[in-house]
VMD Tcl script that builds the backbone (N, CA, C; Angstrom):
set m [mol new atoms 138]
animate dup $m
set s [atomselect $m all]
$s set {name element resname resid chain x y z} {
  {N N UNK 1 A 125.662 99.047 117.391}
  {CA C UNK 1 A 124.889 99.589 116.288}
  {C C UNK 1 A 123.805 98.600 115.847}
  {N N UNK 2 A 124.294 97.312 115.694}
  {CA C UNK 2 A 123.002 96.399 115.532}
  {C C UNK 2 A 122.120 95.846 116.588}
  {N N UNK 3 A 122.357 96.543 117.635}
  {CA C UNK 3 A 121.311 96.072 119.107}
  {C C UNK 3 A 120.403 97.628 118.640}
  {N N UNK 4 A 120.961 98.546 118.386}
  {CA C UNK 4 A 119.840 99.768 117.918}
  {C C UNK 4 A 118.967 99.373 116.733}
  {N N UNK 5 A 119.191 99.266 115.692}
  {CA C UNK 5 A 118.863 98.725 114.612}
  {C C UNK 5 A 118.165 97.661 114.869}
  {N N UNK 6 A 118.183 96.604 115.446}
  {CA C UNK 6 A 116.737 95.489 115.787}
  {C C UNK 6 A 115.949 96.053 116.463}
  {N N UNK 7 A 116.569 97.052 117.583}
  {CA C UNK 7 A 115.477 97.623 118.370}
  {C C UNK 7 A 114.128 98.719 117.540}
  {N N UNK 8 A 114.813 99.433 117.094}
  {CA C UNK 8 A 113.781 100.124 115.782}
  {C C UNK 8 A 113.103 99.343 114.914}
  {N N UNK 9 A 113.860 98.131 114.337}
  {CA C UNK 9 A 112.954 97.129 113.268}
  {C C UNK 9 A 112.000 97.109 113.976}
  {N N UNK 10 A 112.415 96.238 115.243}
  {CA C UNK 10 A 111.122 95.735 116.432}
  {C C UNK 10 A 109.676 96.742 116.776}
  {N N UNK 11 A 110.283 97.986 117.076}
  {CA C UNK 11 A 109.269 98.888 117.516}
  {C C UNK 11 A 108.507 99.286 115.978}
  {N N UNK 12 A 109.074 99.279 114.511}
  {CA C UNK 12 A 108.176 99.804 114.200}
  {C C UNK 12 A 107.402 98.279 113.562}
  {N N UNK 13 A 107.938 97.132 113.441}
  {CA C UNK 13 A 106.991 95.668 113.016}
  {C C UNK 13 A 106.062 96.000 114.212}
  {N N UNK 14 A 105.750 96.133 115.514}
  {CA C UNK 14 A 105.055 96.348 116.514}
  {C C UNK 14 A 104.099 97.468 115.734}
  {N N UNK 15 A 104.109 98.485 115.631}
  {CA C UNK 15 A 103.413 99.614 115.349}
  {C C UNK 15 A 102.275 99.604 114.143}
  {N N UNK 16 A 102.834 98.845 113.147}
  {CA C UNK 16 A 102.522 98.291 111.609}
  {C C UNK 16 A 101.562 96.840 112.176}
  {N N UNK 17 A 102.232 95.922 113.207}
  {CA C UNK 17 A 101.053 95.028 113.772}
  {C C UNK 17 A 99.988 95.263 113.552}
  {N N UNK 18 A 99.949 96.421 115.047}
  {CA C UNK 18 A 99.089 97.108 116.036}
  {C C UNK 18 A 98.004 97.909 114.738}
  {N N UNK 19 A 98.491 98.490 113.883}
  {CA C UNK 19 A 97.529 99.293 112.990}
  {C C UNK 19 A 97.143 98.732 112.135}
  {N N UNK 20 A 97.535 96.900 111.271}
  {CA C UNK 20 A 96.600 96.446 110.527}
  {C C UNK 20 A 95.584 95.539 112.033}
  {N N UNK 21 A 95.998 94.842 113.138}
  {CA C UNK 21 A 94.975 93.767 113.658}
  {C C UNK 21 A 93.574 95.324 113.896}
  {N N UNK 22 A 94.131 96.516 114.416}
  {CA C UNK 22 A 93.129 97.640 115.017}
  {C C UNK 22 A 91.979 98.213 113.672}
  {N N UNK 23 A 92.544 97.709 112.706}
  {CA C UNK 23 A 91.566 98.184 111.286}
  {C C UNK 23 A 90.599 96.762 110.951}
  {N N UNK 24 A 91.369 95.700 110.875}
  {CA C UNK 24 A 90.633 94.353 111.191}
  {C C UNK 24 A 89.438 94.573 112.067}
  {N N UNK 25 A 90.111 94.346 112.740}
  {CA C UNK 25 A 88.506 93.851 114.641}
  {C C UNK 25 A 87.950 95.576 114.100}
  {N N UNK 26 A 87.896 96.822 113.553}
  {CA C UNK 26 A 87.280 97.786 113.566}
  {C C UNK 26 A 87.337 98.856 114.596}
  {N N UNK 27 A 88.359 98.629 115.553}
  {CA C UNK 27 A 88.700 99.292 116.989}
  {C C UNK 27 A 88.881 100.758 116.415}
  {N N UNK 28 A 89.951 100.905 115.228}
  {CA C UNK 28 A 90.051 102.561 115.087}
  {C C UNK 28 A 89.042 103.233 114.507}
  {N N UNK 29 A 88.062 102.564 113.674}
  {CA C UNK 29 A 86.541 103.354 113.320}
  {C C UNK 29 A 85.832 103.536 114.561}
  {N N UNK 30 A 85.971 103.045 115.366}
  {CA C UNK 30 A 85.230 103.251 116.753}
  {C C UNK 30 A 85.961 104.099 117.828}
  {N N UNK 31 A 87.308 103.997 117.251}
  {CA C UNK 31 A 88.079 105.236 118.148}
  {C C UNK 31 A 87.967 106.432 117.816}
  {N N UNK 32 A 87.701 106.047 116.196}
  {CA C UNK 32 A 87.645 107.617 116.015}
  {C C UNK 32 A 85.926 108.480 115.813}
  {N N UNK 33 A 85.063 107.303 115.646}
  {CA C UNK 33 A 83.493 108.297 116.278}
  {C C UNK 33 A 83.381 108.517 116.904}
  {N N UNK 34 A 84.246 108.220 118.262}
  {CA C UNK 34 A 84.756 108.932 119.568}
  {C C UNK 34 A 85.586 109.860 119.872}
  {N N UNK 35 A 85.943 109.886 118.713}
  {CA C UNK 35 A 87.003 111.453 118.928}
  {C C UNK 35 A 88.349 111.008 119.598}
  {N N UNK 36 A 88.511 109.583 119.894}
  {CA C UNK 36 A 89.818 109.116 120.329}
  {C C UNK 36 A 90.663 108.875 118.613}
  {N N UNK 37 A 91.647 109.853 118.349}
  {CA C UNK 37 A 91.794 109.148 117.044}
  {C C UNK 37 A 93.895 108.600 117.808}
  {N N UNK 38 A 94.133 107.847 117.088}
  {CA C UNK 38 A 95.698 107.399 117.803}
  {C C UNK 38 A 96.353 107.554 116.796}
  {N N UNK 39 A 97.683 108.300 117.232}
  {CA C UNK 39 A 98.493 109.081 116.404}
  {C C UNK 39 A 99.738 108.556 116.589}
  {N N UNK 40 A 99.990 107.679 115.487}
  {CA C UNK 40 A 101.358 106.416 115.360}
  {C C UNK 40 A 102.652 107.146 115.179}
  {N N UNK 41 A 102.424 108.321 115.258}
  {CA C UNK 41 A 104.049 108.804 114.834}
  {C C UNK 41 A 104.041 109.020 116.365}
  {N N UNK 42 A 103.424 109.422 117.119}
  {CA C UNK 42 A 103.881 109.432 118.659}
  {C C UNK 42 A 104.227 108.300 119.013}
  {N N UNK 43 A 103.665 107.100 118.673}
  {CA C UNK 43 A 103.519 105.975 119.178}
  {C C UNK 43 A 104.934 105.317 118.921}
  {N N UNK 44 A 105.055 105.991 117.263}
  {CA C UNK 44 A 106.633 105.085 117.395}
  {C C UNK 44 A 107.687 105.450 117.815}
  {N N UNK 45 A 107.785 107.389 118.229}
  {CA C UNK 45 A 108.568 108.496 118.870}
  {C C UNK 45 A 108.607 107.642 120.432}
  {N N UNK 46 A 107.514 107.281 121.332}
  {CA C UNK 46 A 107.595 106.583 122.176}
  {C C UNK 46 A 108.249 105.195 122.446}
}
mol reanalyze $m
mol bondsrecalc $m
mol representation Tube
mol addrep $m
């Protein structure tokens, strides 16, 4: 039960990373005037 439980902490501290450094550097304003927009609930379902 606690090898599941770090594993979820892990994936979603990863996810929460990934979406403040991508607002920083400006990557998702540019993903999304491209019509690429990234959709984190898949990301963390994955």
């Amino acid at each position: 039960m606690k090898r599941v439980v770090l594993f979820l902490a892990t994936n979603l501290a990863i996810i929460v990373v990934l979406g403040i450094t991508l607002r920083l550097l400006g990557v998702e304003r540019i993903l999304d005037e491209q019509g690429v927009g990234l959709d984190y609930r898949s990301l963390l379902i994955f």
